[in-house]
MARPA-479848 format. One line per field, with one value per residue (C-alpha): residue in three letters; residue number from 1; x, z, y. Coordinates in steps of 0.5 Angstrom, whole numbers, plus 500, padded with zeros to 3 digits. Each point is the difference from the previous one (the first is absolute). Layout:
N
domi <- (ala;...)
tise <- (NUM;...)
c1 <- (X;...)
c3 <- (Z;...)
c2 <- (Y;...)
***
This chain:
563
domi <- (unk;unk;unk;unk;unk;unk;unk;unk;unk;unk;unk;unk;unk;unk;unk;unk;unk;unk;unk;unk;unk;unk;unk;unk;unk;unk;unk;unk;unk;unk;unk;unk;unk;unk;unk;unk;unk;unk;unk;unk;unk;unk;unk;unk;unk;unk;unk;unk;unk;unk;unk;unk;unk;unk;unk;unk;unk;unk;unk;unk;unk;unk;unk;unk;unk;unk;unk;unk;unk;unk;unk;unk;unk;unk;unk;unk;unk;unk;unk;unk;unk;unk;unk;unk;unk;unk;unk;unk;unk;unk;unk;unk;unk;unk;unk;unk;unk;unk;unk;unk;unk;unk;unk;unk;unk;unk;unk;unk;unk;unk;unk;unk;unk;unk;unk;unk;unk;unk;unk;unk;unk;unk;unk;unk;unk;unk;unk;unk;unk;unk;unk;unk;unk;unk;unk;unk;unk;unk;unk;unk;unk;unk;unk;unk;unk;unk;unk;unk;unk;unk;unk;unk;unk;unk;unk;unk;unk;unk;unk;unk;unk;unk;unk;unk;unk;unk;unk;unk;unk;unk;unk;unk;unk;unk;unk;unk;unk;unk;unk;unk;unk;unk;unk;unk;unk;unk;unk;unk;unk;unk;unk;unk;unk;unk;unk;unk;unk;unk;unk;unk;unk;unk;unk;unk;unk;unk;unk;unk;unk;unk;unk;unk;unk;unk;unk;unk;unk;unk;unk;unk;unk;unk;unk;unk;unk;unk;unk;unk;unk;unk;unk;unk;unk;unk;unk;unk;unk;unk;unk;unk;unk;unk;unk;unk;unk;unk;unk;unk;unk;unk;unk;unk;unk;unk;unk;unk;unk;unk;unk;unk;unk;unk;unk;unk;unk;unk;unk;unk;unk;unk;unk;unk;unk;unk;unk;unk;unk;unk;unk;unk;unk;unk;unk;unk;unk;unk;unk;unk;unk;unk;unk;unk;unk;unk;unk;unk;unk;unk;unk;unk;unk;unk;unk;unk;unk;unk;unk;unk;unk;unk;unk;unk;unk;unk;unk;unk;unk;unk;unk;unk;unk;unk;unk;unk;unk;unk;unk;unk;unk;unk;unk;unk;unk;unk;unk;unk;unk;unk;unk;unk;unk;unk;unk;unk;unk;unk;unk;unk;unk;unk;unk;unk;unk;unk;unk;unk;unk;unk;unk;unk;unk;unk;unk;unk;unk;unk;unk;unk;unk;unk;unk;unk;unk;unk;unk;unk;unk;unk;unk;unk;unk;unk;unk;unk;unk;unk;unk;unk;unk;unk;unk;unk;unk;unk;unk;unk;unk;unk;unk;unk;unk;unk;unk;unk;unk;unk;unk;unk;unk;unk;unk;unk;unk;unk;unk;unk;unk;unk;unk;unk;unk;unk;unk;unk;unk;unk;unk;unk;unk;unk;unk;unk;unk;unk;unk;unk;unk;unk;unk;unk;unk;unk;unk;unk;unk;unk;unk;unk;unk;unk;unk;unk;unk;unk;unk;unk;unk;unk;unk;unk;unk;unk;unk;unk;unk;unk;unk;unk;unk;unk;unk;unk;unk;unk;unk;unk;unk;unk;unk;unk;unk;unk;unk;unk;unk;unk;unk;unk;unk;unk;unk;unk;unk;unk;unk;unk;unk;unk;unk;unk;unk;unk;unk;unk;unk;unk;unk;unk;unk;unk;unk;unk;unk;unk;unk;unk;unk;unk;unk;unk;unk;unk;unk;unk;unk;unk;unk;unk;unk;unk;unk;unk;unk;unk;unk;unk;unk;unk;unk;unk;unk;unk;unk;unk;unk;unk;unk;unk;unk;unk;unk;unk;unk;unk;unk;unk;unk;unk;unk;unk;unk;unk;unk)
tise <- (1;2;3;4;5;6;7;8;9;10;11;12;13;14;15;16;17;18;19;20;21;22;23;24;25;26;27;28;29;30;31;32;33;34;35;36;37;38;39;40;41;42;43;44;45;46;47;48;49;50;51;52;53;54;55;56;57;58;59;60;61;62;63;64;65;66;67;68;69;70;71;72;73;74;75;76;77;78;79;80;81;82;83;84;85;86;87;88;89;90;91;92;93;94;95;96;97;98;99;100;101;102;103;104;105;106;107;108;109;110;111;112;113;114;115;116;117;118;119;120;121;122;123;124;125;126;127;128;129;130;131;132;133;134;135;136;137;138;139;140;141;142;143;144;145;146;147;148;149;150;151;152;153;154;155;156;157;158;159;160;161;162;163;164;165;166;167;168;169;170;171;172;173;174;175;176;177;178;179;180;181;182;183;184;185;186;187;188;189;190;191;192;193;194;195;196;197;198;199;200;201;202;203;204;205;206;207;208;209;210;211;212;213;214;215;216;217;218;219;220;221;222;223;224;225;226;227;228;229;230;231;232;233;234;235;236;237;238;239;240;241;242;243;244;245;246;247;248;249;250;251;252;253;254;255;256;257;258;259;260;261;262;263;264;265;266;267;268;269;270;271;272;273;274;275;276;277;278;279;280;281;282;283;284;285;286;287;288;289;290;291;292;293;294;295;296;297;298;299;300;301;302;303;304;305;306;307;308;309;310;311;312;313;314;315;316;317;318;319;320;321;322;323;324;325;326;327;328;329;330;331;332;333;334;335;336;337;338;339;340;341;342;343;344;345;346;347;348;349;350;351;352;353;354;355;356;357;358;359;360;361;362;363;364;365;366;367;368;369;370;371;372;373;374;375;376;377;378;379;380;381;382;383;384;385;386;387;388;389;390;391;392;393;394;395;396;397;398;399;400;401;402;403;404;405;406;407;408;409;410;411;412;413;414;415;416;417;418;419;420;421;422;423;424;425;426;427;428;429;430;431;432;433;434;435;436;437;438;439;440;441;442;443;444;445;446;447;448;449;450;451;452;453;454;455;456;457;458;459;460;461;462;463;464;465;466;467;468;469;470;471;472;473;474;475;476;477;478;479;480;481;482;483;484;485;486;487;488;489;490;491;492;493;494;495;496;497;498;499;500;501;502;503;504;505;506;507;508;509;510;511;512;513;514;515;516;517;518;519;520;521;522;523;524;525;526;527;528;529;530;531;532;533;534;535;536;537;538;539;540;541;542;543;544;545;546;547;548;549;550;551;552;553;554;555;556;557;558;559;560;561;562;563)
c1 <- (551;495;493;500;494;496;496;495;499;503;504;507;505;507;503;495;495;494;500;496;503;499;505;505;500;503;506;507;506;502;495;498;495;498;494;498;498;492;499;493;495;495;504;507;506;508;505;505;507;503;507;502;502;495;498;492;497;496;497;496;503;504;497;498;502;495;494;496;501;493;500;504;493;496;504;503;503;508;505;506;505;506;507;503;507;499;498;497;493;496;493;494;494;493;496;492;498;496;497;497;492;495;494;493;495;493;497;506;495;498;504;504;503;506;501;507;498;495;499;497;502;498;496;495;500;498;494;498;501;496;495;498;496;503;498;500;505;504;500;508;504;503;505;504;508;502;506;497;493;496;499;502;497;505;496;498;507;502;493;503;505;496;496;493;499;502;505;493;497;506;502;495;503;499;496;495;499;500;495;493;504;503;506;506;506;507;505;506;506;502;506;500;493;502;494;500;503;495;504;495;495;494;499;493;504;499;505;502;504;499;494;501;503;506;503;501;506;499;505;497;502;493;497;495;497;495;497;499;505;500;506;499;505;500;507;505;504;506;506;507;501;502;506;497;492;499;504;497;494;493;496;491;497;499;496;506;504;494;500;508;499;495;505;505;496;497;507;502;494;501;507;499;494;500;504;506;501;503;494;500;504;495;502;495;505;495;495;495;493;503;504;496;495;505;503;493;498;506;500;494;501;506;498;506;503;503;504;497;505;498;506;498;504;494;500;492;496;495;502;494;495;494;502;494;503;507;498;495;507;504;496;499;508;502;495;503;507;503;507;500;507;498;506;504;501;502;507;501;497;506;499;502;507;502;505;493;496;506;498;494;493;499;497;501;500;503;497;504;498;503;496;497;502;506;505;504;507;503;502;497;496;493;497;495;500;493;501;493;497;496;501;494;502;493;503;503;497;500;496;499;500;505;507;498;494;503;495;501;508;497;496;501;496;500;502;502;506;496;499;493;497;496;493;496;494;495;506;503;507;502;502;495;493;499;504;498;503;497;503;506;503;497;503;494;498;494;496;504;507;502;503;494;503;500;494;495;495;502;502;492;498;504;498;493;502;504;495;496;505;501;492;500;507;497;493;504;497;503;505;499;506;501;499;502;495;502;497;504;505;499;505;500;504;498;494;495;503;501;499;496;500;494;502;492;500;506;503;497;504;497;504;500;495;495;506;501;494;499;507;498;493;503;506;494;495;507;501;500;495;492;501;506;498;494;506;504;494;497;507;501;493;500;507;498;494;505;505;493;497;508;500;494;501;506;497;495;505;505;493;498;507;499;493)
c3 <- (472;494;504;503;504;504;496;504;504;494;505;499;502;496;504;503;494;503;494;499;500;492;499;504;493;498;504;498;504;507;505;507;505;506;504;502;507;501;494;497;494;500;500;502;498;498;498;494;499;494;499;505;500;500;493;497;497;495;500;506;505;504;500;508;506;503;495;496;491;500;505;495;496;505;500;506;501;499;501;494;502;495;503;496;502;498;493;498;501;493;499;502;495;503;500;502;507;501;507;504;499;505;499;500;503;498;506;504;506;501;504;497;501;496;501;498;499;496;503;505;505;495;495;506;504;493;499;507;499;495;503;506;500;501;501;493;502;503;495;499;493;500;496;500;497;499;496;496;495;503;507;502;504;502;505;492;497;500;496;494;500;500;495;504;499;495;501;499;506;506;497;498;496;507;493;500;508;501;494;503;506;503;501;495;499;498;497;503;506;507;501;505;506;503;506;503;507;505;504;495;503;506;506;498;494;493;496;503;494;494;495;500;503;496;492;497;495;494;496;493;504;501;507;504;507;504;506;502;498;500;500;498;495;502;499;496;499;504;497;501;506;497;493;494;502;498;493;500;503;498;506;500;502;494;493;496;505;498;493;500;503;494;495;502;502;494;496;505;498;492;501;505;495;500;501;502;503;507;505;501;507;505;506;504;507;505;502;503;497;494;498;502;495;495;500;501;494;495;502;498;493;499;502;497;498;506;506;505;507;505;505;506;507;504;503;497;494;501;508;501;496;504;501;495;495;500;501;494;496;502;496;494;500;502;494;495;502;502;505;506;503;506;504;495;499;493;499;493;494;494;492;497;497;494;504;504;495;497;504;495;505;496;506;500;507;508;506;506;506;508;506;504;507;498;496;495;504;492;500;494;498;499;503;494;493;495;494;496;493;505;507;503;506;505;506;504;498;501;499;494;502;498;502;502;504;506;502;501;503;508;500;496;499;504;498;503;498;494;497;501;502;507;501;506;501;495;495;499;501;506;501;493;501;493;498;500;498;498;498;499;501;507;507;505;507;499;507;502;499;495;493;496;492;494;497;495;505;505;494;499;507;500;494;503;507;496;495;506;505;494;499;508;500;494;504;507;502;505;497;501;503;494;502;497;499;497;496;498;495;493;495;493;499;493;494;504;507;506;507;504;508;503;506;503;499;504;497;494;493;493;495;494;495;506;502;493;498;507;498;494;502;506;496;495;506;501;493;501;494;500;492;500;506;494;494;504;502;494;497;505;499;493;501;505;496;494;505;502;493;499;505;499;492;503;505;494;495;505;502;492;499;506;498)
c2 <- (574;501;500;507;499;494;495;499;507;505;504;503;494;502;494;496;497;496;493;494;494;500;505;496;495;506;503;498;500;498;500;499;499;503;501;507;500;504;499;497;498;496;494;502;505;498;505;500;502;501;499;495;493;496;497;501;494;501;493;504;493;505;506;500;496;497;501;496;502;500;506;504;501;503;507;501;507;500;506;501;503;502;500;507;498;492;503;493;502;499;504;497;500;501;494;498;501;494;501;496;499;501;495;504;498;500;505;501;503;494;495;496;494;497;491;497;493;498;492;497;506;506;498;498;506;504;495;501;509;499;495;506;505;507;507;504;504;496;494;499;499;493;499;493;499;494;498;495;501;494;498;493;495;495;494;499;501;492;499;503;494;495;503;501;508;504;507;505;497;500;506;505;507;506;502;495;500;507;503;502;503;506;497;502;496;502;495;502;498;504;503;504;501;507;502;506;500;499;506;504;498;503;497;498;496;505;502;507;502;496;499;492;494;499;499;493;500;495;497;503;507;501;503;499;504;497;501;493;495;491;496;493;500;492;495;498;493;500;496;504;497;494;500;498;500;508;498;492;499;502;504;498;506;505;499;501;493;496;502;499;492;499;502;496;494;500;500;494;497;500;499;492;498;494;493;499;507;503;501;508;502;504;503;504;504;501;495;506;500;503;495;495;502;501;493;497;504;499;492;499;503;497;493;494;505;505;498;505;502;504;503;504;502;498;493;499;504;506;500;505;497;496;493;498;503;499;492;501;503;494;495;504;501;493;497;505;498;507;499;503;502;504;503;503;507;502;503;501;500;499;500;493;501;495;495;499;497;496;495;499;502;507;506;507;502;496;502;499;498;500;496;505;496;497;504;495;499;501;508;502;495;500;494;499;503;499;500;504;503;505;504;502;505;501;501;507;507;508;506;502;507;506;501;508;499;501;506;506;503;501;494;493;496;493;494;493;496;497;508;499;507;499;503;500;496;505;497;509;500;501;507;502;503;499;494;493;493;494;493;498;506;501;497;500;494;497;499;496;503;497;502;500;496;502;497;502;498;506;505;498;502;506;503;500;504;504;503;500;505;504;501;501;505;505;501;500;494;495;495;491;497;494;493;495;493;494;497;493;499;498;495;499;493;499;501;496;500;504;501;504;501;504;504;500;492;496;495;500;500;500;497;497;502;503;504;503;502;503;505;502;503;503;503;502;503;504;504;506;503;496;501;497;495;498;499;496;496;499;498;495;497;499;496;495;499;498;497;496;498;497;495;498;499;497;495;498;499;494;497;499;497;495;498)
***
């Protein structure tokens, strides 16, 4: 070899060369690779062999079984070995070492707090950090990490569809929210959570040996030690479970999902303007609440000229919501024209071939469909198939959590069969003093020993508890058990209706324009900033004002035509 001496330490190695993985792009000839057992860096080690049969693919695809390319940039430590008898090993020339960063916090002596997650969860808990009163030594370093650069409130994500809020206001830059607090933000994805292991702890709960809690490794290769750490990374759509959705159907759940509808819908609509055109083919799966408010949404914005299908495996829509508010959605979708077909169950998403559209109907994508409670007696043959221009997929989910958070190699972290982490009642991991989880991410009962859900109502109040445990765990004061208090549930079902059912009053049901204007000013009290609470409730009021002052013109001006 041509390296005399390792890379990263300098020492003397005439046969064993520590490289970075940028220096792989360089090597040529035969190779092979092979863990070395006993071995670590800060994320892992393998072994090279020149001179062996397996071939190195310089396009970087094939470098390492079982790892991401994307890990190639972040300097795991690897070992090269020449092959003297071979005689196929060609030199090795230097590269830059890019180790892995260290993130700095601004007074590492006080405690520090690391949040993944910056929603409803995250974003929350920070707020309610910031809002309490610490001991000056005892103050902590928030930082959030998140993966997007703007929080989102997604109850109001169905708003920018029917054109009621602009995207500033349901989804502020962390920027925005966060200037004029100590809370710093770190625009970044988790890859790896790796605590220390609670075996290096006293009796009395300190750590024994370790000067914090654990390191958090980001996808950019920055790290970060903390002393406390919160999960509330959220979730994700879930589609791989039927073929084609992942490919076909587009999820509800993201800003980006939102955007992406827009676009499409916008080209649909430029594209079917006018007379004589095809109506534009809709089909929402899953007839929960968010499919439920999309259809409503989209229906109403397409009026004439969409045509509207809602499928869903459940025998009735919102099967969880109260009963004032799944009659109130009923009237609203039924007035729209929106088709249910309720006991199905999706089996496959297709792309429209050429001999589809032979037949004249132009559309993109086929949605087939089996009845949920009698199989079709035809083998292989779906019992329904929708024709559509669009697919929303709003049904199934997982946690957005990383693939390498098992905890530490004595004590995993515990997850139910969902991949949701479990905590006790004061919302910390189970087994982990100074780590907490919070909303979708999280498992946890309620009083009465049931699943809690995962909604923004709970992610709200645990946010609260949250901040409030780790104020209490820092200044070594009893933690709260969380409890959980519903408060009703809420619906959008179009730019001037919605329903509202308060859990304090039974059997009432605010629909209509009461129900929406009672939504929105609940969503506005719940933004997360005052400043931003007051911007978002300015604009609000100037354009109802506008809105106000068009009907009223409109109005006068039918009355003088018929006079």
């Amino acid at each position: 070899m041509a390296i005399s001496s390792c890379l990263f330490t300098g020492l003397p190695c005439p046969r064993n060369v520590a490289v970075s993985f940028q220096s792989l792009k360089q090597i040529k000839g035969n190779i092979q690779f092979s863990y070395i057992p006993g071995c670590h860096s800060a994320i892992g080690t393998v072994a090279i062999r020149c001179g062996h049969s397996s071939v190195f693919s310089s396009s970087m695809k094939a470098y390492l079984p079982g790892q991401s390319a994307g890990s190639a940039k972040r300097g795991f430590l690897v070992f090269a070995t020449a092959d003297a008898n071979k005689g196929q090993s060609e030199d090795l020339h230097e590269v830059e070492d890019k180790s892995l960063k260290k993130y700095t916090w601004a007074d590492p002596k006080k405690p520090r707090i690391c949040i993944l997650g910056g929603g409803f969860g995250g974003l929350y808990t920070a707020l309610r950090l910031e809002s309490l009163v610490w001991p000056a030594d005892k103050k902590p370093e928030v930082l959030v990490v998140d993966q997007s650069d703007r929080f989102v409130f997604k109850p109001l994500l169905y708003e920018l569809l029917s054109k009621e809020v602009d995207v500033w206001e349901v989804a502020p830059s962390f920027k925005d929210l966060l200037n004029g607090t100590n809370i710093s933000f770190q625009q970044d994805k988790v890859e790896k959570i790796q605590p220390f292991d609670e075996s290096s702890r006293s009796h009395d709960g300190s750590l024994a040996s370790q000067e914090n809690g654990g390191t958090v490794l980001l996808e950019s290769g920055l790290t970060i030690d903390y002393d406390w750490l919160v999960l509330a990374l959220g979730s994700e759509s879930k589609r791989d479970i039927v073929p084609g959705a992942t490919e076909y159907a587009i999820p509800f759940s993201s800003l980006e999902d939102v955007l992406e509808i827009e676009r499409q819908l916008r080209k649909l609509e430029r594209e079917r303007f006018g007379s004589g055109k095809p109506p534009i083919r809709l089909v929402v799966v899953g007839a929960g609440y968010c499919g439920v408010e999309l259809a409503a949404t989209l229906a109403e914005r397409l009026g004439d000229r969409g045509k509207m299908q809602m499928v869903d495996v459940a025998p009735d829509i919102c099967t969880s919501a109260p009963v004032g508010n799944r009659e109130a959605a009923y009237k609203v979708l039924s007035s729209r024209g929106v088709e249910l077909i309720l006991g199905v169950f999706a089996t496959e998403i297709k792309k429209v071939s050429a001999e589809d559209n032979a037949s004249g109907e132009q559309f993109p994508y086929l949605l087939e469909l089996r009845s949920a409670n009698k199989p079709s007696k035809r083998s292989g043959r779906p019992s329904m198939t929708l024709p559509a221009d669009m697919i929303f997929w709003t049904v199934g989910g997982k946690p957005a959590l990383p693939s390498e958070i098992s905890g530490s190699k004595s004590h995993p972290f515990p997850m139910n069969g969902r991949g949701q982490v479990e905590t006790d009642d004061t919302l910390r991991v189970r087994g982990y003093l100074q780590i907490f989880a919070v909303g979708d991410s999280s498992f946890l009962r309620d009083s009465s020993n049931q699943p809690l859900q995962a909604t923004a109502q709970v992610a709200f109040q645990q946010a609260d508890y949250c901040g409030w445990n780790l104020w209490a765990a820092i200044n070594n004061r009893p933690l709260l058990p969380f409890r959980f208090q519903n408060l009703g549930e809420m619906m959008t079902l179009g730019r001037n209706d919605a329903a509202v059912t308060v859990s304090f009053v039974d059997g009432i049901t605010l629909e209509g324009p009461l129900g929406h204007t009672a939504r929105k000013l609940a969503y506005l009290y719940r933004l997360p900033t005052n400043e931003h609470r007051l911007k978002v409730g300015l604009s609000w009021f100037v354009k109802s004002t506008v809105d106000t002052v068009a009907t009223l013109q409109d109005t006068f001006t039918k009355l003088a035509a018929t006079t």
